[in-house]
C-alpha positions in Angstrom: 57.5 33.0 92.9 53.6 33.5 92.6 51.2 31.3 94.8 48.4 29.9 92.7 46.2 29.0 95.0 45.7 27.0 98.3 44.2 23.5 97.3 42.9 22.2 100.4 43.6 22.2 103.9 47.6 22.1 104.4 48.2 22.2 101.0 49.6 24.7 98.7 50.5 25.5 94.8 53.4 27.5 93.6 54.5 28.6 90.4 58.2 29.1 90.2 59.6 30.5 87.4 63.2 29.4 87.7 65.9 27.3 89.4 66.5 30.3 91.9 62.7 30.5 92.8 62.5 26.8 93.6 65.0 26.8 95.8 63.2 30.0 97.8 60.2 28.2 98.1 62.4 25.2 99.4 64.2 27.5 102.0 60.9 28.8 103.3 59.8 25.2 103.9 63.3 24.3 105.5 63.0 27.2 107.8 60.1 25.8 109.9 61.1 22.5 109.6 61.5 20.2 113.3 63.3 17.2 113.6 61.9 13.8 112.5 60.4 16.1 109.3 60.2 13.6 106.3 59.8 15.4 102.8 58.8 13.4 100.0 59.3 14.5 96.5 57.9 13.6 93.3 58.7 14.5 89.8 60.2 13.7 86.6 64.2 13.9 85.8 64.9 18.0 85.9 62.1 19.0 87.6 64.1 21.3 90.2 64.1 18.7 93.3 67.7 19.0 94.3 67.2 22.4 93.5 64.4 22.6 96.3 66.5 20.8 98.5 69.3 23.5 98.4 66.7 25.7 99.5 65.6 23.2 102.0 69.4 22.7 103.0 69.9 26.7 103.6 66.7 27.1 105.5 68.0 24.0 107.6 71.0 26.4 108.3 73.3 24.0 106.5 76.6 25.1 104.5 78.0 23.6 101.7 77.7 22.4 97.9 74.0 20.2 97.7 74.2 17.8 95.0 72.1 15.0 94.3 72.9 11.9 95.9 71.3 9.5 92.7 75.1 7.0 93.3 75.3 7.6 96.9 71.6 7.3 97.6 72.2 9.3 101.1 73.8 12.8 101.6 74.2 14.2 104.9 74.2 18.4 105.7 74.4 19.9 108.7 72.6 22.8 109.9 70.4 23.3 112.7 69.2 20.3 112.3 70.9 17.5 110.5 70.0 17.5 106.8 69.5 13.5 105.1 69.0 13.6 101.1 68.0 10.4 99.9 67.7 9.4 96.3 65.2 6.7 95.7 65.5 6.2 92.1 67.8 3.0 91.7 66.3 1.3 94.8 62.9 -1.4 94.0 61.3 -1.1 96.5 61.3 -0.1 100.6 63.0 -3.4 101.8 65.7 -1.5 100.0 65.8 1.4 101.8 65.9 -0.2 105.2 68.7 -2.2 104.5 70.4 1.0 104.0 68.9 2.1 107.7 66.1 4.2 107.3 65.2 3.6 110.7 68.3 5.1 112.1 68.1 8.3 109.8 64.5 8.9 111.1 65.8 8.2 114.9 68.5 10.6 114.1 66.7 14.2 115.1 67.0 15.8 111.4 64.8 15.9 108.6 64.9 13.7 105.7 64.2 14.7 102.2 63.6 11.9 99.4 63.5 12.3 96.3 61.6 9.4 93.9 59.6 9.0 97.2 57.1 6.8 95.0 59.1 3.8 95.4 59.4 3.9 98.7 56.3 5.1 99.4 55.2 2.2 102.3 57.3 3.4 104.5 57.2 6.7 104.9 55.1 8.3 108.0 52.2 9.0 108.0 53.1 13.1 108.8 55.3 13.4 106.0 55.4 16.3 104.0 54.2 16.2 100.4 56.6 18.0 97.6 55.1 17.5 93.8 57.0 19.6 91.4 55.7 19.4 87.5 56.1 21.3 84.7 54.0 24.1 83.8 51.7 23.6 80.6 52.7 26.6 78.9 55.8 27.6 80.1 58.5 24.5 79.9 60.9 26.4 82.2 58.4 26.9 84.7 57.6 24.5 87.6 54.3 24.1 89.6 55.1 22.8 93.0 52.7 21.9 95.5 53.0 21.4 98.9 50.7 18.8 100.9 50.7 18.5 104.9 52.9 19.7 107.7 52.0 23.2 109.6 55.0 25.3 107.7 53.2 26.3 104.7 
């Protein structure tokens, strides 16, 4: 893991060369996490986000397999705090996602992590955490992953 450079204020860029990496960088996140901590990913299919939520999951404390909850659209961990893994990708739109009860997941003292965050972008707070994970330009197996907001970086 090699950190490129600090963008701006609360943010921070990462280069992770492998699945094992990405999920370090997750645990260090998860680590200084507090309850009511939203994490918003973006990324393309096989970027490495469930693989930063393992990381996330273990520096939550939490046990067990993490697997991506794309049919579920909700896992639950727990940990030190309560771990909720959301999968946005087959939901339109945020109406959606509080039919499934968002609200109670927030009100529920853990942190939520949600991948495809784009399409439920509205209704996320306005303190969550930023998670962009891309691929590097010369390196396909390498991930840049930058880290926007919250005081844990």
């Amino acid at each position: 893991m090699l950190i490129l450079k600090v963008r701006e204020v609360n943010a921070v860029e990462y280069i992770s060369h492998s699945p094992l990496e990405t999920e370090e960088i997750g645990a260090r996140l998860g680590a200084g996490l507090h309850a009511g901590t939203v994490v918003a990913y973006q990324g393309g299919l096989g970027m490495g986000k469930t693989a930063f939520t393992r990381g996330l999951a273990r520096g939550l404390g939490c046990r067990g397999r993490v697997t991506s909850p794309t049919f579920t659209i909700v896992n639950e961990y727990e940990g030190r705090l309560p771990l909720f893994h959301f999968d946005m990708y087959r939901l339109p739109d945020s109406d959606a996602l509080f039919d499934i009860g968002w609200d109670d997941y927030l009100e529920r003292g853990g942190v939520c992590a949600v991948e495809w965050s784009e399409n439920v972008d509205d209704a996320l707070p306005p303190d969550t955490i930023r998670v962009t994970i891309s691929r590097h330009d010369t390196h396909d197996d390498w991930r840049i992953i930058t880290i926007t907001g919250g005081d844990t970086l």
